[in-house]
N, C-alpha and C positions, 0 to 999 in steps of 0.2 A: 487380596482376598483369597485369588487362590492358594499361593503359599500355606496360608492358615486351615484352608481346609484339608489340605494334602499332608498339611503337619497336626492334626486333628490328636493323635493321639500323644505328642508331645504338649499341645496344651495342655490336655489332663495330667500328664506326667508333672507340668512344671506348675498347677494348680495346687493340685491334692496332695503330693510327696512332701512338698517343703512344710505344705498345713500339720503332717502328718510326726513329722520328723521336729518340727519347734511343741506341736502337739505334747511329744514323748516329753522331754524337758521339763515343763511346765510338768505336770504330773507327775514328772524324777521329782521334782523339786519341793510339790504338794507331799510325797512319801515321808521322803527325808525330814520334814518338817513334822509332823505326825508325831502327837504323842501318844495317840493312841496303836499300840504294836498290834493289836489283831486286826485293826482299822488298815493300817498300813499294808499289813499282809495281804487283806482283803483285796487292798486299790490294786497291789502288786500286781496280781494276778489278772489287771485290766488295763495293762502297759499293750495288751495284743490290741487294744481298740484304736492309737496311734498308731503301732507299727504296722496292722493290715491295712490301714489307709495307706500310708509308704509305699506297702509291697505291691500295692494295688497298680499305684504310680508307675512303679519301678516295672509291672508286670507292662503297662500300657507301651512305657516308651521302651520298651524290647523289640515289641512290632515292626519298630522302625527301621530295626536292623535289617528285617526284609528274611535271612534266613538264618538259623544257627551259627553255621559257617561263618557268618561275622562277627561274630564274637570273639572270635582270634583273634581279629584285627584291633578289635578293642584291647585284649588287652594287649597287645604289642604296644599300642599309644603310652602306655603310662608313665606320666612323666611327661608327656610333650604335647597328648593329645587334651583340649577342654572336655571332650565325650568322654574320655576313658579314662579323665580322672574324677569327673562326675559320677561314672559307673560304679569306680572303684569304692569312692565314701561312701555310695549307698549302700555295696555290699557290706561294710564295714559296718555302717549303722544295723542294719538290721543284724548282720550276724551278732556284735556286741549286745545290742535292745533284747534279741531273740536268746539271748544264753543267759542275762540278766531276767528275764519274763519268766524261761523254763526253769531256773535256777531258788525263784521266789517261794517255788511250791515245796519244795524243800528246807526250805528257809522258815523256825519257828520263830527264832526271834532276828530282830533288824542287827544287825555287826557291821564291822569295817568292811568285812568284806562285800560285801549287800547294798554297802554307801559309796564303795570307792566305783563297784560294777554302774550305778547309777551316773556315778558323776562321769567316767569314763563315756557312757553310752550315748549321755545327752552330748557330751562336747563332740562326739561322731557326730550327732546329728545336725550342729551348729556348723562341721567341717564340710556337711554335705551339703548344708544347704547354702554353705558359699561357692561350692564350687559348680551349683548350679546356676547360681546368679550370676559367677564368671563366664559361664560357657558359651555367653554369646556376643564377649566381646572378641567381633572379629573386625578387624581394619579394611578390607573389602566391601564391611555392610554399615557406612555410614550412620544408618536409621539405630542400628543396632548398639554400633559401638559407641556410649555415649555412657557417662560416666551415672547419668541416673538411672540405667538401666538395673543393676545391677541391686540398687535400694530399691526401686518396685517390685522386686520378689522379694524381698527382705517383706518389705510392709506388707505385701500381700501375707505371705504366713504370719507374719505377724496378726495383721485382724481376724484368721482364722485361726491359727493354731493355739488359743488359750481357753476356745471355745471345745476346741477337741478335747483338752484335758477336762473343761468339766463335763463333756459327755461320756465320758470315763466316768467318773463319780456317778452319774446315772444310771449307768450300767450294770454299776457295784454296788448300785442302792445304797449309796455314803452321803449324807451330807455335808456338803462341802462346807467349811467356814465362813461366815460375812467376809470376814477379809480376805479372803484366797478368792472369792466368787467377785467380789467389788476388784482387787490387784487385775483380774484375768479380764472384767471390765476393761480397768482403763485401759490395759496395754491393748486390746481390740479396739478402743476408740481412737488411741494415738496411731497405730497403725493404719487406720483407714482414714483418718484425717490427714493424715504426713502423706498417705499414699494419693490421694488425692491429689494435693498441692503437689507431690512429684509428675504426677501424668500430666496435670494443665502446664508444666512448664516442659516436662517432654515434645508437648502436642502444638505448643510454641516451637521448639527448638527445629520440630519436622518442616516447617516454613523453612528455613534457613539449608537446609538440606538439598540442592538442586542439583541433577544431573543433567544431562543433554536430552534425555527424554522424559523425564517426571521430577516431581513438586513432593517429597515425602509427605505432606500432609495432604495432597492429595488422594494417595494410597487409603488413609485412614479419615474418611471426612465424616463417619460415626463414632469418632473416636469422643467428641463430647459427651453423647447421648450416653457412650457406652462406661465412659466416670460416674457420671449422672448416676447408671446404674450399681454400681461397682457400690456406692454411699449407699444406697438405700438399701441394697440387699445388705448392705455390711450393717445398717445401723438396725433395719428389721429384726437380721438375725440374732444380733447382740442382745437385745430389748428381747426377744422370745426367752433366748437362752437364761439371761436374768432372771427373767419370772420366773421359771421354771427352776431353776437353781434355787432362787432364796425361798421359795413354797414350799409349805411344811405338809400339805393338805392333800399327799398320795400316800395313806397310809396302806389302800386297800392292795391286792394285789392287780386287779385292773386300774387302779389309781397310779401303780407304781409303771405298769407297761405303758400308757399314757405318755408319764414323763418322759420315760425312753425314748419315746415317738417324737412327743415336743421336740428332746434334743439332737436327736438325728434330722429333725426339718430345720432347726436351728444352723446346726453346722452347714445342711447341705444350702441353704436362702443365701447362707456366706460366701461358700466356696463358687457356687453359681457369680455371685460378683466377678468373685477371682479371677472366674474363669472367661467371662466376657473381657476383660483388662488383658489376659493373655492369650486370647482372641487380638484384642486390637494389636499387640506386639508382634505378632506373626504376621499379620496381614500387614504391616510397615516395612516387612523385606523388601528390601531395595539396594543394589551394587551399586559400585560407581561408574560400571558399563550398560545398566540396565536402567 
């Protein structure tokens, strides 16, 4: 527990960045798909709604560093370090996302060049957000290094990040298509259903974990309650985001601020899951001397 509170600002980072960065993707990939070009243009222009969640992220787990000064350190790691090749994809994400975004307003009609920035930008952000999900396998922390780890941030953005793209659409007052709003659906239900069944056989595995002084699932003995949670805010927020996505019936301009509202409560019901789940991860640190 304490671990988790003292790494308080790395949960948020390992919550909201991967939500933010599978986010961007989804919504590269609702663009591309567009045959409407001024539609397109439009959404372009709400690529910043993923990537300030990212940078939000990425602003949080900076703190960590403690002072500027360490950030040389960082980048000396690259290449050997998990931190500093973490850091590195997300600079990469963002400055890619971010010259693709500023690049949009410019841009009258969609080209190769407009599609290839896209597809480059999201695959940064697929590159980042594995090298987040590697960065904590370390062979000293048992609890840690375990081959499911690694798939529970996977699925965690997963159940949020398709929810981010369509609050993008809301933003850009677009409606979205049945089938990109149902697609962005299931992949949030299969993500939080799969992430589920990952943590109850994580939350098993921590039984089998013993050192000389602690029981790894003793470390985490809320960790059922806090799955428990993890489904409800994920299926809540899903269910919000839906209605509010397939509803035709904001035409007003306080109709349309509403929706907005819905789906920023939508996302955040989610990420709240998330973030309890990587709450329980933190607080499962445990060495093999400790």
């Amino acid at each position: 527990m304490d671990m988790a509170l003292s790494e308080i600002t790395l949960v948020v980072f390992t919550t909201i960045a991967p939500a933010g960065a599978l986010g961007y993707a989804f919504l590269s990939a609702a663009i591309m798909l567009m045959r409407d070009n001024d539609g397109a243009k439009k959404l372009s222009s709400y690529l910043i709604v993923p990537l300030l969640l990212a940078l939000v992220g990425l602003i949080a787990s900076a703190t960590h560093l403690g002072t500027p000064a360490n950030a040389l350190y960082v980048l000396a790691g690259i290449g050997r370090s998990p931190l500093s090749n973490e850091v590195v994809a997300a600079a990469l994400f963002l400055a890619l996302g971010g010259a693709v975004w500023i690049l949009s307003f410019g841009h009258r009609k969609r080209d190769a060049l407009s599609a290839f920035g896209l597809v480059a930008a999201s695959c940064a952000a697929l590159v980042f957000v594995a090298f987040v999900s590697l960065a904590y396998a370390v062979e000293t922390i048992p609890t840690w290094d375990m081959p499911i780890v690694p798939l529970t941030l996977w699925m965690n953005a997963l159940a949020s990040g398709p929810l981010v793209a369509l609050l993008s659409f809301l933003c850009a007052d677009i409606m979205p298509s049945r089938r990109f709003v149902l697609a962005c659906a299931a992949c949030s239900v299969v993500g939080s259903l799969v992430n589920v069944l990952l943590l109850i056989f994580e939350y098993r595995a921590l039984s089998g974990i013993v050192t000389t002084v602690a029981v790894g699932a003793d470390l985490v003995p809320f960790m059922p309650a806090a799955i428990a949670v993890f489904f409800l805010c994920s299926l809540a927020g899903m269910l919000l985001c839906l209605m509010v996505a397939l509803r035709r019936g904001f035409a007003t301009l306080a109709g349309r601020r509403r929706r907005i509202v819905y789906g920023i409560c939508a996302v955040a019901i989610v990420l709240a899951g998330c973030f309890v789940v990587r709450f329980s991860f933190y607080a499962m640190y445990m060495t093999w001397g400790v």
